[in-house]
C-alpha positions in Angstrom: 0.0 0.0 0.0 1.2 3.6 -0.9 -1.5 5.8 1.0 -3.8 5.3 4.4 -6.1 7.6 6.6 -6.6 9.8 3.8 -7.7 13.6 5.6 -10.0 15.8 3.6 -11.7 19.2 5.3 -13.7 21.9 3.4 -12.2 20.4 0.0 -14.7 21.0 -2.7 -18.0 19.6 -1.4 -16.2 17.4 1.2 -16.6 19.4 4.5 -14.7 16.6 6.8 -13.9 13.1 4.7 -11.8 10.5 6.0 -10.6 7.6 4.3 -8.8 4.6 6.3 -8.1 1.1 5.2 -7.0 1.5 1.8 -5.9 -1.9 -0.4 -4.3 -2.2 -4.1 -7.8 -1.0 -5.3 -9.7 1.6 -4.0 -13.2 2.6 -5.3 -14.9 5.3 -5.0 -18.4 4.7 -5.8 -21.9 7.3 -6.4 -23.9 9.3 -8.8 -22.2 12.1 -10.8 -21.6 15.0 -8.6 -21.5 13.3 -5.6 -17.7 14.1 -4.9 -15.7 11.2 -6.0 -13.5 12.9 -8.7 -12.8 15.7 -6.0 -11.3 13.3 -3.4 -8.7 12.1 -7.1 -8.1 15.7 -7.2 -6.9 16.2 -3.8 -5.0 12.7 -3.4 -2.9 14.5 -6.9 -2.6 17.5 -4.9 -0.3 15.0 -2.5 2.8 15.4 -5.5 4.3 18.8 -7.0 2.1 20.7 -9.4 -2.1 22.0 -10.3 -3.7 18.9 -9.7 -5.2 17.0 -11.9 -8.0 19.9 -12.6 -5.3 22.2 -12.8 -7.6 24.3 -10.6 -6.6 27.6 -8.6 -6.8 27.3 -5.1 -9.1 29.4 -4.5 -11.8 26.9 -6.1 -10.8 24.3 -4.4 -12.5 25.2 -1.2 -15.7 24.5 0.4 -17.6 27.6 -0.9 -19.6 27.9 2.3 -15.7 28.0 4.4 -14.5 30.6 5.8 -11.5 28.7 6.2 -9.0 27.1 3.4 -8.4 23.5 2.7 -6.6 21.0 4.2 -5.5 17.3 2.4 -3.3 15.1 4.6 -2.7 11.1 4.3 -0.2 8.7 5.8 2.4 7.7 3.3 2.9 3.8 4.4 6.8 3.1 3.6 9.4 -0.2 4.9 7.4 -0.1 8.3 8.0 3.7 8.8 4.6 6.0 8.6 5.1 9.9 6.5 2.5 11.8 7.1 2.1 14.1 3.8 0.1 17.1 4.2 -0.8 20.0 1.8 -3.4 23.5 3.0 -4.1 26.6 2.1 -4.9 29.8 4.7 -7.8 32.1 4.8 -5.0 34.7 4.7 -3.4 33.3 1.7 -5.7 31.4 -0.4 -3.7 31.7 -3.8 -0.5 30.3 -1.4 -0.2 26.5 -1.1 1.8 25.3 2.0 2.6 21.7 2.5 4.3 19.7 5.3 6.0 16.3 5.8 5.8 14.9 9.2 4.8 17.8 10.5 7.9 20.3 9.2 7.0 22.7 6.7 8.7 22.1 3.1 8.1 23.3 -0.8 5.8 21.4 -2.9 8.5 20.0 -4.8 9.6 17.9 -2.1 6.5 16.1 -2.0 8.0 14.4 -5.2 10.7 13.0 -3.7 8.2 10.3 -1.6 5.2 10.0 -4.0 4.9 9.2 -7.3 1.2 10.4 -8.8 0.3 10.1 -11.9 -3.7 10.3 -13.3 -5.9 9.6 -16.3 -9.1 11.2 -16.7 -11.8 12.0 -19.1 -10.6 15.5 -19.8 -7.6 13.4 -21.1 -9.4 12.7 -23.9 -8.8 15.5 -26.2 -4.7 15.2 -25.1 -3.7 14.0 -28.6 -6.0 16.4 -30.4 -5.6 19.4 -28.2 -2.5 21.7 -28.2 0.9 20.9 -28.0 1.1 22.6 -24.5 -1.4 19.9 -23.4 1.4 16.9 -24.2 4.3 19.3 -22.7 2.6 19.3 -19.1 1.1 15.8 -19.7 5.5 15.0 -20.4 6.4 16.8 -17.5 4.3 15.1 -15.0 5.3 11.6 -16.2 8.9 12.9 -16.0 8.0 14.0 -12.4 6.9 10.7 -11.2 10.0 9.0 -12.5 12.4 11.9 -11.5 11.1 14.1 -8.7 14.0 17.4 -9.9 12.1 18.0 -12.9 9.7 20.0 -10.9 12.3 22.3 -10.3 13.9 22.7 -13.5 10.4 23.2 -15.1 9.7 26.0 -12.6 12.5 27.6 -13.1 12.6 27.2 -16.6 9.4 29.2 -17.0 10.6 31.7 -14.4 13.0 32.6 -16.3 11.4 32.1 -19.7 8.4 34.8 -18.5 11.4 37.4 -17.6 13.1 36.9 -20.9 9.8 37.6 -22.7 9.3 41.0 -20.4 13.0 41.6 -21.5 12.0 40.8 -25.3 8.7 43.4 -24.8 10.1 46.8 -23.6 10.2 49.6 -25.6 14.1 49.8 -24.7 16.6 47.7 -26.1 17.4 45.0 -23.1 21.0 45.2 -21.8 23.5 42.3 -23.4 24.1 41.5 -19.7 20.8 41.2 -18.3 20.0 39.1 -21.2 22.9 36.8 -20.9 22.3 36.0 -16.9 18.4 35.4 -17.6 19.7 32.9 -21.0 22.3 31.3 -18.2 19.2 29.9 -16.2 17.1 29.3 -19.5 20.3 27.1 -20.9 20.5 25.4 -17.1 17.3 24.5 -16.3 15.7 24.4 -20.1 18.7 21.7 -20.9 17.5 19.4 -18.3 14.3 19.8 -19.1 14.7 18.2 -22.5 16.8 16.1 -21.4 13.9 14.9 -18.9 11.4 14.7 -21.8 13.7 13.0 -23.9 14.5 9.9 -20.9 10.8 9.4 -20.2 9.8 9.2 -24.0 12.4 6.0 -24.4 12.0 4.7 -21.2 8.1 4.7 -22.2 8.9 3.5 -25.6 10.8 0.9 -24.1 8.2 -0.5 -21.3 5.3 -0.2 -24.1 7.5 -2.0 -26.5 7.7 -4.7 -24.0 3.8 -4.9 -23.4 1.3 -6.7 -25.2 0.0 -5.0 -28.6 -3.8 -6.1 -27.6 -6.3 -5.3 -26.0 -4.6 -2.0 -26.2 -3.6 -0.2 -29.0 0.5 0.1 -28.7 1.4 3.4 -29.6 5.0 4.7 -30.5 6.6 7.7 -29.2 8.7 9.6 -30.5 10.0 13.1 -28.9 10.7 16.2 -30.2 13.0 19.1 -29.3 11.9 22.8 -29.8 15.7 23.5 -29.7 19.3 22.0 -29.2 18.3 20.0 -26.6 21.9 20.3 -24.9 23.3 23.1 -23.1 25.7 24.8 -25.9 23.1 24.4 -29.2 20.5 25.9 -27.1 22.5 28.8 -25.1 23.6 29.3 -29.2 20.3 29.4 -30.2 18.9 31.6 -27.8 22.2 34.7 -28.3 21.4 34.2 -32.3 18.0 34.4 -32.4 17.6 37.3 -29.7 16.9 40.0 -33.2 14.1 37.6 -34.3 12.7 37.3 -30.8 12.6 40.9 -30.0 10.8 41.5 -33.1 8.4 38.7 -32.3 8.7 40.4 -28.7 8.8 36.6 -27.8 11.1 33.2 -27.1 10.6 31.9 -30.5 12.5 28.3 -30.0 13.4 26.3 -26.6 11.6 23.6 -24.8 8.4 25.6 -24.3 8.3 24.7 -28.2 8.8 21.0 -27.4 5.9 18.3 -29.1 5.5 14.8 -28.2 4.1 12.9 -31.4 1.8 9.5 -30.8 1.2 7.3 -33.9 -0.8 4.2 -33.8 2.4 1.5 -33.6 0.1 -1.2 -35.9 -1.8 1.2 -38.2 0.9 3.5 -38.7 -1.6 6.8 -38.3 -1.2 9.3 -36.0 -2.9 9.4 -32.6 -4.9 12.6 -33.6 -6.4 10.7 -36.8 -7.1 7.7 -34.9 -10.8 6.2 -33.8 -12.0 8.0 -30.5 -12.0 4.6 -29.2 -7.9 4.0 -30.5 -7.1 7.1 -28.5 -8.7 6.2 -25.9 -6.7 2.7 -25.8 -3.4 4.7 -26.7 -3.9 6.3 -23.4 -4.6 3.3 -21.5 -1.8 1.8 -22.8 0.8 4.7 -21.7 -0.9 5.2 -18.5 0.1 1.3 -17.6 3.6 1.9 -19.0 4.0 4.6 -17.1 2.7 3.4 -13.7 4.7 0.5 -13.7 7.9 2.6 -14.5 6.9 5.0 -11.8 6.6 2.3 -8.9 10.0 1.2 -9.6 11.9 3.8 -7.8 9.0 5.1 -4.8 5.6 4.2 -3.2 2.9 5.1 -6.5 -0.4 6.2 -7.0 -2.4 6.2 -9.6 -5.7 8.1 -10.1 -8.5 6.9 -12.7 -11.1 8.4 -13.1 -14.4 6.7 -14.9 -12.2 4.7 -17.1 -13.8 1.2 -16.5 -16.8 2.1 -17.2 -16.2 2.9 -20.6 -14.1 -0.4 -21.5 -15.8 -3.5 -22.7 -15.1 -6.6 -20.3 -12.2 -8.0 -22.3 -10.5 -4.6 -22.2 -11.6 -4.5 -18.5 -10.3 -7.9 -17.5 -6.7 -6.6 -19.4 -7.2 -3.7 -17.1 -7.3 -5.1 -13.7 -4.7 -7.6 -14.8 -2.5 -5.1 -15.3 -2.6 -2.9 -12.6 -2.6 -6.1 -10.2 1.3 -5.9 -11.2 1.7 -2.6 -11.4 3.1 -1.8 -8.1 0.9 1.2 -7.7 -1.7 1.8 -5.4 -5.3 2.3 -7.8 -7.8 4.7 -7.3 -10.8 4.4 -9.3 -14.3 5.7 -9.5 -17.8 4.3 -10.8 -21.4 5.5 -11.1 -22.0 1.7 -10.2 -20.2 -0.8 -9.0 -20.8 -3.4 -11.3 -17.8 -2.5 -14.0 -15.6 -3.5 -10.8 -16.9 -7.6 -9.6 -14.4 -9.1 -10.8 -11.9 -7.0 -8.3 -14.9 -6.6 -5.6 -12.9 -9.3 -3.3 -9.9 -7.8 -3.1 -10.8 -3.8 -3.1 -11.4 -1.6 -0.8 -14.8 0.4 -1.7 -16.1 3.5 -0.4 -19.7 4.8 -1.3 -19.5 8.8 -2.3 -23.1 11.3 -1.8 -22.9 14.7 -1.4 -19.4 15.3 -0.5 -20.1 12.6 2.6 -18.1 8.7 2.6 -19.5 5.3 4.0 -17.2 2.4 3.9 -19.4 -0.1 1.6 
């Protein structure tokens, strides 16, 4: 097990929630609305990052609180007992504070002892959408295998948003204040890539190894918005500084980065594929992925209505799957008969109106 006595007060429409007991499956089950996504939301609120709504803080409490939020949850690790916790203040609600056995810490850190990773319906669109849809959806695969790249891609986009500011002015930027901001770009934006570029072919590689049904198999293939090494892309950034200030914009670098999906056995690409191929593409890379993210620390994975909409054989591949995935499953139902087969050996909670009954 990854996660037990799961904490929630005034989080969405859950005004006090607690969860204890937990197994390898967890279900979370009720009518829509009732509050099962939100208690997903707040267990990916337990790793770096927006969630999985990508939501502002502010939205994320109780609206009749006059308080902020609170999420906590024993992290269950070689016999020891981590108690992860992440709040907001009624002072600060755009400010998210988080501690680890009780001492306060940065988000990031929470990285370092959970890996949490998520699939949900607004995933659908992921191949289809923009490409800034498959950078994040990159970054927070990269994150579960490698909890620094939470840092570099903060700090990347720090320093990427004061470049542009640079780029903007009516004055001419100084050659100096240009090359210090480029110095972090080329530090952090390097290993970035670099991130992007291990996950892809440690993905590839995993996927490769899986079966190529039920599941559409998709190949990956990763590519760089710029030199993806420190030297091409501090060069590209000093030679194309005329072009960007004109464009008053970074015109190349790994906020140009595109992760391309193909259907492995029909040789299309993922955003001409069937709804129902990209919805199997998905699946597939989600199991990769977890299994590759439970290697190294304790796992979670978040799914949200995705059995429902599987026929039984893809089901069955499912469950079979995740039994061996190492990660601790979430999952959530309007019903609970998409999950008899795992009914035995899960533990099931029933959801209504933000309140929880052990089934």
């Amino acid at each position: 097990m990854a996660l037990d006595r799961i904490a929630l007060s005034n989080f969405r429409n859950h005004a006090e929630t607690d969860l204890s007991g937990t197994a390898r499956f967890n279900l979370l089950v009720g009518e829509n609305g009732a509050g099962k996504t939100n208690i997903l939301e707040a267990l990916s609120l337990l790793s770096p990052g927006r969630g999985l709504r990508r939501a502002a803080l502010a939205d994320v409490v109780r609206s009749d609180s006059a308080n902020g939020f609170t999420v906590g949850a024993d992290l269950l690790q070689d016999g020891a007992t981590i108690r992860l916790g992440t709040y907001s203040e009624s002072a600060h609600p755009g400010r998210r504070k988080v501690r680890i056995s009780g001492a306060e810490a940065p988000a990031t850190r929470l990285g370092e002892w959970l890996a949490v990773t998520w699939l949900t319906p607004a995933m659908d669109g992921l191949f289809t959408g923009p490409a800034g849809d498959r950078r994040r959806y990159m970054d927070r695969l990269a994150l579960a295998l490698d909890p620094a790249h939470a840092a570099h891609a903060a700090r990347y986009e720090g320093a990427l948003r004061e470049r542009n500011r640079l780029l903007s002015d009516m004055r001419e930027p100084e050659s100096a204040w240009l090359d210090a901001i480029e110095a972090q770009m080329v530090e952090h934006g390097s290993a970035l890539m670099q991130g992007r570029a291990r996950l892809v072919e440690t993905l590839a590689v995993r996927l490769a190894e899986m079966p190529s049904e039920p599941f559409a198999r998709p190949a990956l293939t990763y590519q760089p918005g710029a030199p993806d090494h420190a030297d091409g892309l501090s060069q590209a950034l000093y030679d194309n500084r005329a072009r960007d200030r004109a464009a008053q914009r970074t015109l190349s670098g790994p906020h140009r980065d595109e992760l391309e999906v193909i259907h492995a056995a029909k040789r299309v690409p993922a955003a001409q594929s069937s709804t129902g191929e990209q919805k199997a593409m998905l699946v597939a890379m989600t199991l990769a992925h977890a299994a590759l993210a439970a290697r190294g620390r304790p796992s979670l994975l978040l799914l949200d209505e995705v059995a429902a909409h599987l026929d039984p054989v893809r089901r069955a591949a499912l469950f079979d799957q995740l039994r061996t995935s190492g990660a601790q499953v979430w999952m959530t139902g309007t019903e609970p008969a998409p999950f008899s087969t795992i009914a035995g050996e899960a533990a099931i909670w029933r959801v209504s109106g933000g309140a929880v009954e052990r089934a």
